[in-house]
C-alpha positions in Angstrom: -98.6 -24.5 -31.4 -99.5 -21.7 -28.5 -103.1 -21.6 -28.3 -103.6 -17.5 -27.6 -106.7 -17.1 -26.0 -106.6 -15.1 -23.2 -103.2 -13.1 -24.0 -102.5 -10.2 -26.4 -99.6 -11.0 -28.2 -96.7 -13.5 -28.4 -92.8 -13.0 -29.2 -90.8 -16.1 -30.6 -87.1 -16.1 -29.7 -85.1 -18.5 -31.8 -80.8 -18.7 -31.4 -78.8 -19.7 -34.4 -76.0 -22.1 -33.6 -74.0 -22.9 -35.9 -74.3 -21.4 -39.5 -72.4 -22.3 -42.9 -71.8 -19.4 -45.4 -74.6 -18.6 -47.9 -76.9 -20.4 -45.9 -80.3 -18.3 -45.0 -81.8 -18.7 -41.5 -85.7 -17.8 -41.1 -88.2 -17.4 -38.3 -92.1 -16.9 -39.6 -95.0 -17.4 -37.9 -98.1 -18.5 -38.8 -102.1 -18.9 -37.5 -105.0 -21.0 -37.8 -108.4 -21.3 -35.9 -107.7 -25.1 -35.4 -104.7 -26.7 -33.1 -103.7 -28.3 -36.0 -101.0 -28.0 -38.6 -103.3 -28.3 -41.3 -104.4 -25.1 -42.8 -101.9 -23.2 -40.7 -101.3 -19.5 -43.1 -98.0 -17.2 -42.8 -98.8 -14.0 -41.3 -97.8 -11.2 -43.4 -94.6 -9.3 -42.3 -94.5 -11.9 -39.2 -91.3 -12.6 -40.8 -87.3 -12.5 -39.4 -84.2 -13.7 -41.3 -80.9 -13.2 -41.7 -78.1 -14.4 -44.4 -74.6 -15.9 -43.4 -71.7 -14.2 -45.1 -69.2 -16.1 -43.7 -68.8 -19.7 -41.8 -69.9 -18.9 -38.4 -71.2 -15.2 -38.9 -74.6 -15.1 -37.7 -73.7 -18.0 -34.7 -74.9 -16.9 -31.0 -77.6 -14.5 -32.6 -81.1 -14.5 -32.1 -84.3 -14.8 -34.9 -86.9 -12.8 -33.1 -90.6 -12.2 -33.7 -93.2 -10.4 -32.1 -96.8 -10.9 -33.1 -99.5 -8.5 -31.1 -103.1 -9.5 -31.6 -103.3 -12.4 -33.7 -106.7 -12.3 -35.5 -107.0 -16.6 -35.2 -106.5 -18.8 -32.1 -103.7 -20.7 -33.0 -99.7 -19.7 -34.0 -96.4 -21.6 -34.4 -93.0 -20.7 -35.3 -91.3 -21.9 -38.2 -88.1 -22.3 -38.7 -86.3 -22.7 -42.1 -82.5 -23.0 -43.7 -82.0 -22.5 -46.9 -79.3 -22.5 -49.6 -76.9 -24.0 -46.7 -77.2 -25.2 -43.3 -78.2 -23.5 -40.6 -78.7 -24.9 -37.1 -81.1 -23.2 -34.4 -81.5 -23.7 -30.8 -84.8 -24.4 -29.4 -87.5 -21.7 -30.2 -88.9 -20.0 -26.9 -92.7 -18.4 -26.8 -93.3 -15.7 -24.4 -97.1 -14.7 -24.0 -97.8 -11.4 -23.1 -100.8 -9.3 -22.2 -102.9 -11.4 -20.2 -106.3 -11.1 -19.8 -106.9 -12.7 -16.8 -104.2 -14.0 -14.1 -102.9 -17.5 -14.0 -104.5 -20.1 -11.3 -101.1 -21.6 -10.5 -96.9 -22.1 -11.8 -97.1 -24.9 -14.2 -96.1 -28.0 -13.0 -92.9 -27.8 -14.3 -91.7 -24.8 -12.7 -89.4 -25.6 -10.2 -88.9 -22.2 -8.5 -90.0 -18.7 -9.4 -89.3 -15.0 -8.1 -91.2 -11.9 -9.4 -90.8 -8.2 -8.0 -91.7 -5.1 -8.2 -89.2 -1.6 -7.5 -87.0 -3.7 -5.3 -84.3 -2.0 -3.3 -81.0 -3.2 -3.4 -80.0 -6.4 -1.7 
């Protein structure tokens, strides 16, 4: 779960794969005022999927939704394969829109670089 206090939105990013014909891949997301799976509620349209046609189709493509403004604390992703199997790679959260700026890197961070107009190296 991302807890979304303090940022505007939030996009999840999921690969497929490996995908089997017929098989449906989907990415939803969903919100709650508690950090808890109970009573977590789909968001309407917070929806992505995509059907396989043929073995291998959809593989190397990405499942990708943006929710701005959340109206409760609390989202997760959730990912679903249905009809045949569908296998995802890990599901990344990227928080955007912060209102205030970070004390320090999180701890596992190794290294970091940000810039700004930079000229050529």
């Amino acid at each position: 779960r991302i807890d979304m206090s303090g940022f505007e939105g939030v996009m999840f990013i999921c690969p497929i794969e490996d995908s089997v014909a017929t098989g449906v891949a989907t990415l939803k997301v969903e919100q709650n005022t508690a950090d808890s799976d109970s009573g977590m509620a789909a968001l309407s349209g917070a929806s992505a999927a995509v059907t396989c046609a043929t073995n291998d189709d959809v593989n190397g493509t990405l499942l990708v939704v943006d929710v701005y403004r959340p109206t409760e604390r609390y989202v997760q992703a959730v990912r679903t394969s249905a009809t045949a199997n569908i296998a995802f790679g890990t599901v990344t959260a990227i928080l955007y829109g912060p209102r205030e700026l970070p004390v320090a890197a999180h701890a596992t961070v190794a290294a970091s670089a940000v810039v700004a107009g930079p000229a050529e190296a």
